[in-house]
C-alpha positions in Angstrom: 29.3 -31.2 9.1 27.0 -28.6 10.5 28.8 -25.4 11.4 26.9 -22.8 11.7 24.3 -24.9 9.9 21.7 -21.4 10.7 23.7 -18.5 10.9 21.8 -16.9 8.4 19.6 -16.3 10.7 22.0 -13.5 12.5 22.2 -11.6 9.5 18.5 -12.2 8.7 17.8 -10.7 12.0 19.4 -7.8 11.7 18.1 -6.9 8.1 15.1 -8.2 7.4 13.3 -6.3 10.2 14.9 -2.6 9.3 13.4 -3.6 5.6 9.7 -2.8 6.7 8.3 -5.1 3.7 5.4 -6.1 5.9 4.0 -3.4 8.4 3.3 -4.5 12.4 5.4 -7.5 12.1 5.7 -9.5 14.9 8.7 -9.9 16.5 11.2 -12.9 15.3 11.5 -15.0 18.3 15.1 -15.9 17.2 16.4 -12.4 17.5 16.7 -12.3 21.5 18.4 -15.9 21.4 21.1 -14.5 18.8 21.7 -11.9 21.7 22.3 -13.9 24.4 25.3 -15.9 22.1 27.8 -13.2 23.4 27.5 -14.1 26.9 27.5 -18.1 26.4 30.6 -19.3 28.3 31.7 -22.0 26.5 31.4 -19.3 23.5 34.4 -17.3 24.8 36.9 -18.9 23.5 35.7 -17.3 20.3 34.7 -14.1 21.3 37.9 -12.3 20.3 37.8 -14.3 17.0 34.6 -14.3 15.6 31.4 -11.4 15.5 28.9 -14.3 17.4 25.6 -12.6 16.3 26.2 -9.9 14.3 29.0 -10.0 11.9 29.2 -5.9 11.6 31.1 -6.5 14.8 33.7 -8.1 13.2 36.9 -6.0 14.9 40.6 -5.5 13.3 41.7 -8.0 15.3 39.3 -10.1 13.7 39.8 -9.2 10.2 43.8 -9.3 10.9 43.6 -13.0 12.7 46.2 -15.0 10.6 45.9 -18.0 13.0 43.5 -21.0 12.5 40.8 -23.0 14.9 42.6 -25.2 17.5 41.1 -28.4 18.5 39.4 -26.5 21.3 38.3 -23.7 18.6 36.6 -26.6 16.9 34.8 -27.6 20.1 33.2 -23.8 20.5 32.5 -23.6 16.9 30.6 -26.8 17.5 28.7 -25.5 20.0 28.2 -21.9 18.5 26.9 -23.9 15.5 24.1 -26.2 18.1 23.0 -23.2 20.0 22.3 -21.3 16.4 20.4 -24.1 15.6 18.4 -24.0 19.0 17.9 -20.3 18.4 17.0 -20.7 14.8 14.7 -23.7 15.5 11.0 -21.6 14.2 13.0 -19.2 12.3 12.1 -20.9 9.1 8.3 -20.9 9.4 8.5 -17.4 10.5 10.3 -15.6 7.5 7.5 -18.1 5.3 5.2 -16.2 6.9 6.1 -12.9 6.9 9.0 -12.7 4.4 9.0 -12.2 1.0 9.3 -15.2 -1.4 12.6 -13.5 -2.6 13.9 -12.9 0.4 13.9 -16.4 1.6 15.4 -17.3 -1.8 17.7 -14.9 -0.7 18.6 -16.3 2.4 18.7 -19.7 1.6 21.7 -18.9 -1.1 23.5 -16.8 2.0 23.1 -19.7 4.1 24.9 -22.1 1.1 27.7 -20.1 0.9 28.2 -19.2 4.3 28.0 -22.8 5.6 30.8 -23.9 3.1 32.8 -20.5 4.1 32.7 -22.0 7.5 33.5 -25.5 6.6 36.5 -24.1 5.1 37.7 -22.5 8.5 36.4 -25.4 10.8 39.1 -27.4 8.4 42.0 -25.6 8.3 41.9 -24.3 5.1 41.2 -20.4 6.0 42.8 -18.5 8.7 40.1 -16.6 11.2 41.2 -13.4 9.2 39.9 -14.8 5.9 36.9 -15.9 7.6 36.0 -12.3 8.5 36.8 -10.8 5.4 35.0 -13.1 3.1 32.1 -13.4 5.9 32.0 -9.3 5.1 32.0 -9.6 1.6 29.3 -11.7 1.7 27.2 -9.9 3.8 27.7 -6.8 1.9 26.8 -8.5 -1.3 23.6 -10.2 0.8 22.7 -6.9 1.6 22.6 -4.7 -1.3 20.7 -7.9 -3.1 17.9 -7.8 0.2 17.3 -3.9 -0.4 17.0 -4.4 -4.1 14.6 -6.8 -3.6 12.6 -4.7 -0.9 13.3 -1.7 -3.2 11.6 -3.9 -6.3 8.6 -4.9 -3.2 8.1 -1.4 -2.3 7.6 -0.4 -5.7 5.0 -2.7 -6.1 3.2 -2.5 -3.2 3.1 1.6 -3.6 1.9 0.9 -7.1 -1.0 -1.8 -5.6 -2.0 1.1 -3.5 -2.4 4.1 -6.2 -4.6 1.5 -8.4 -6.5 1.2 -5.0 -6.9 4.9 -4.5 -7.8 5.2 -8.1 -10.6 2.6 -7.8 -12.1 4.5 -4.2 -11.6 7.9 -5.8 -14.0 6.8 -8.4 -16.2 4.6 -6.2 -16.2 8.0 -4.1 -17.2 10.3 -7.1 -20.0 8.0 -8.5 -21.3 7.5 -5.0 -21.4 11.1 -4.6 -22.7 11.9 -7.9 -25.9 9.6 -6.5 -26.2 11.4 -3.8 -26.9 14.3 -5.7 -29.4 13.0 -8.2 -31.0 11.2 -4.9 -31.2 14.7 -3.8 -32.8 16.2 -6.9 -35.5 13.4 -7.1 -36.2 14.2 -3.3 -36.3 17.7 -4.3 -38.9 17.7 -7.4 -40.7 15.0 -5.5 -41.6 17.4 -2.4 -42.3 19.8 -5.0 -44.6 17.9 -6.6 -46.4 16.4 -3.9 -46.8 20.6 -2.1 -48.4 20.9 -5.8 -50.2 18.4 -5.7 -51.8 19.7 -2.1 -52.4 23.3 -2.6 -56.5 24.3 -2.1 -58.4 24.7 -5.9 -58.2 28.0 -7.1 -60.5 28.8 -10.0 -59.0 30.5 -13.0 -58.9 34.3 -12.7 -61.6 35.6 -15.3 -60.6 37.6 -18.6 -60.5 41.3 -18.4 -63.9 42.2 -20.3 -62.6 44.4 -23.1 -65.6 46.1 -24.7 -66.0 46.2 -28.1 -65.8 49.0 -30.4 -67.8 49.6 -33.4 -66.2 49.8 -36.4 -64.8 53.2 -37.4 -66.6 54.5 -40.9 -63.3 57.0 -41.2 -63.9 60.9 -42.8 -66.1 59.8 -45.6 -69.1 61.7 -46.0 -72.8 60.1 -46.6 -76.1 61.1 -48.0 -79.3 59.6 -47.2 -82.7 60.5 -49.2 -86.0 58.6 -48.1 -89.0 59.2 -49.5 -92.5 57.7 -48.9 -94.0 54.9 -50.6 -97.1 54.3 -49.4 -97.5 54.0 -46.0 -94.0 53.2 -46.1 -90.8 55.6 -45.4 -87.3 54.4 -47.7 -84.5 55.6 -47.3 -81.5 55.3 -49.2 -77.9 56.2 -47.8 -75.0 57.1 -50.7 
C-alpha cells in the first residue's frame, strides 16, 4: 500500500525553504500543488479529519478524533495519497539539487515512518486522533533534527567563508604591498633617469688659500758676513 506514499513532501515544503541552507533558491514546484489539496473535492471528506498540506493545521477536533477511516475514508485517503504523488512527482530531483545530503537523509527516514503511521490508520489500527498526535510528534522531532542539521551547515559554511576572507585579506595586503614597491621603483627610476638628463656642470674650483711662510717665532738672530775675496759670507746664529 501506498498512502501517502510522498507526504513528506508537505512537511519538506514548509521547512526546508524557511532553512536558508542555499541562498536564491528556486522555488520547489511541489509547494503550489500541496496548496491546492485543500480545495480538491473528493478531498472533503477528510478535511475535518486530517491537516491535507500542512500538518500544523491539525485542529482539536483533529487531535480529539476517536473514530476510524470508513470505507469511503479509505477511498479519499487513496486519492489524497495519488494527488501527493502527482504533486511530489520532481520533488525528489529537486531537494538532490538543492538540499543538503543530510537533509534528504532526513527526509527519507520521515517519509519511513510516516508511511507506516499512515498504514496503521488506513487499517484500522489508529483512530484519526492518534494519527494527528503521533503525525505531531513526528514532525516535531523531524524538525528540531532539520535545524540541527542547518545549524551544523551554517556553521560550516560561515567557517568556509572566514578561511576565505582570511586568504583575500592577505592576497589584498601582498597585492598592496606590490603596489607600493612598484611605486618606489617608479619613483627612483624617474629620479634616476632626471639625473641622468641634467646639462654637465664642471666642478666648482677650490678656494685658492694662499700660503703662509713659516713663522720663525720670538727668537732672536745674528748674522756676521765678512769678505773673502771678491766674495761677501755671511753667517746667521
Amino acid at each position: 500500500m501506498k498512502i501517502i506514499g510522498n507526504l513528506v513532501v508537505i512537511v519538506l515544503m514548509i521547512i526546508l525553504p524557511s532553512i536558508k541552507v542555499y541562498a536564491q533558491q528556486p522555488v520547489d514546484p511541489a509547494i503550489a500543488c500541496f496548496k491546492e489539496l485543500e480545495d480538491k473535492p473528493d478531498l472533503q471528506i477528510l478535511k475535518s479529519k486530517v491537516a491535507l498540506s500542512d500538518v500544523r493545521k491539525q485542529t482539536l477536533d483533529m487531535l480529539s478524533n476517536n473514530s476510524k477511516p470508513t470505507k469511503a475514508d479509505k477511498t479519499a485517503l487513496q486519492a489524497w495519497e495519488a494527488y501527493v504523488s502527482d504533486c511530489n512527482k520532481d520533488s525528489e530531483g529537486f531537494h538532490k539539487k538543492y538540499y543538503a545530503p543530510k537533509l534528504n537523509a532526513l527526509s527519507e527516514e520521515f517519509f519511513t515512518n510516516l508511511k507506516g503511521l499512515l498504514a496503521d490508520l488506513y487499517s484500522g489500527k489508529i483512530t484519526y486522533g492518534a494519527f494527528a498526535k503521533a503525525r505531531a510528534t513526528l514532525y516535531t522531532n523531524f524538525m528540531a533534527n532539520v535545524t540541527e542539521v542547518a545549524d551544523q551547515i551554517k556553521a560550516k559554511n560561515e567557517a568556509a567563508q572566514r578561511h576565505i576572507d582570511e586568504y583575500n585579506n592577505a592576497i589584498a595586503q601582498q597585492q598592496a604591498q606590490q603596489q607600493a614597491q612598484d611605486q618606489a621603483q617608479r619613483r627612483a627610476l624617474g629620479a634616476q633617469i632626471l639625473m641622468n638628463n641634467r646639462p654637465y656642470q664642471a666642478p666648482a674650483p677650490a678656494p685658492f688659500v694662499p700660503l703662509q711662510a713659516p713663522s720663525v717665532g720670538n727668537s732672536s738672530t745674528n748674522t756676521n758676513c765678512r769678505m773673502i775675496g771678491n766674495t761677501m759670507n755671511c753667517t746667521t746664529y
